[in-house]
N, C-alpha and C positions, 0 to 999 in steps of 0.2 A: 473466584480469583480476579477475573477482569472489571465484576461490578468494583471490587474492592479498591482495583487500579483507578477507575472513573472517579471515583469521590475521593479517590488523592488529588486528581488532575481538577476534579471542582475546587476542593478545598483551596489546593498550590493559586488556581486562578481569581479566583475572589480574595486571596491575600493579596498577589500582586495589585489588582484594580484599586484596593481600599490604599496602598503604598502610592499607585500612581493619583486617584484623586486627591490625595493628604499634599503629596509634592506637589498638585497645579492648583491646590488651593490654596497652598504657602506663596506662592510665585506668580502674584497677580500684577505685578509694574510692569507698565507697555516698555517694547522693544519696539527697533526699528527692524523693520523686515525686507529686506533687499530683493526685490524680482526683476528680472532682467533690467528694463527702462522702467521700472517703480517702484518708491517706496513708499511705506506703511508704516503705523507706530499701532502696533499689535497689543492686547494684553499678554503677558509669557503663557495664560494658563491656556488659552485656546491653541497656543503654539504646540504646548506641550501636549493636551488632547488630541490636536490633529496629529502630530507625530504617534502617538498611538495609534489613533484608528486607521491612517495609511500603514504604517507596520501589523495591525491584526487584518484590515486588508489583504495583506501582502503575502502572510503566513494561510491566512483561509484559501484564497488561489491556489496557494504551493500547494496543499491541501488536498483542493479538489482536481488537481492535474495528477498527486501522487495515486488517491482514490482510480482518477479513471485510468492511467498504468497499470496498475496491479490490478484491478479488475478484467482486462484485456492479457492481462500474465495466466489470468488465472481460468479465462476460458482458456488460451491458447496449452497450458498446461492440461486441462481437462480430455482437452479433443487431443493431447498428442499422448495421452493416460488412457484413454478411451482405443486409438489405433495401435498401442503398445498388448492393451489386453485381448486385442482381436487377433492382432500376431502370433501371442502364446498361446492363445485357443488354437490358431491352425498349426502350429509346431506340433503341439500337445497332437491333437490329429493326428498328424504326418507319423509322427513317431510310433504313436500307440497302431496306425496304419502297418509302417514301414516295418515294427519288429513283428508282427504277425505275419508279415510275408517273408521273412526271413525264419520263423520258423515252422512254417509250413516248407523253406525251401530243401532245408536238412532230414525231415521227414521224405520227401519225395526221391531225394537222391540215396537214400539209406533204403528206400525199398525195392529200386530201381537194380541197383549194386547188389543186391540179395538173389 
């Protein structure tokens, strides 16, 4: 199932690219490009490439900040999974402890009274 989602997300991404290189190779007449105290007369296509590669930049980052969050989710979920099932081990104990001495305690008072 997940391979199958992968070669959606290849497939979806290589159409886009073939869409984006078609539009910056339509759109090759320089602009002017305004930087703070400078201007430039740019081709549009490099514009328009750089505008992509700072936006997959920007998505890859968000990316690998979202990777290292949830990997940090997912030990802190382990070890609070891990001190939840050591809990119910000594519950489990205490109980299976605590009802044997309870009835050992009605045996003792029943022959006591006799």
């Amino acid at each position: 199932m997940k391979e199958n989602k992968i070669q959606w997300q290849v497939i979806v991404g290589i159409i886009i690219a073939l869409v984006i290189a078609i539009f910056a190779v339509i759109n090759v007449d320089p602009v002017e490009v305004n930087f703070l105290f400078v201007q430039a007369d740019w081709p549009l296509i490099l514009i328009v490439l750089g505008s992509v590669l700072c936006g997959c930049l920007i998505i890859f980052f968000l990316n690998i900040a979202k990777s290292r969050n949830m990997k940090k989710k997912l030990k802190q979920l382990t070890t609070e999974k891990s001190e939840l099932e050591r809990q119910l081990a000594a519950a489990k104990a205490m109980k299976t402890h605590s009802s044997k001495v309870e009835t050992r305690q009605p045996e003792n008072t029943e022959n006591v009274t006799k």
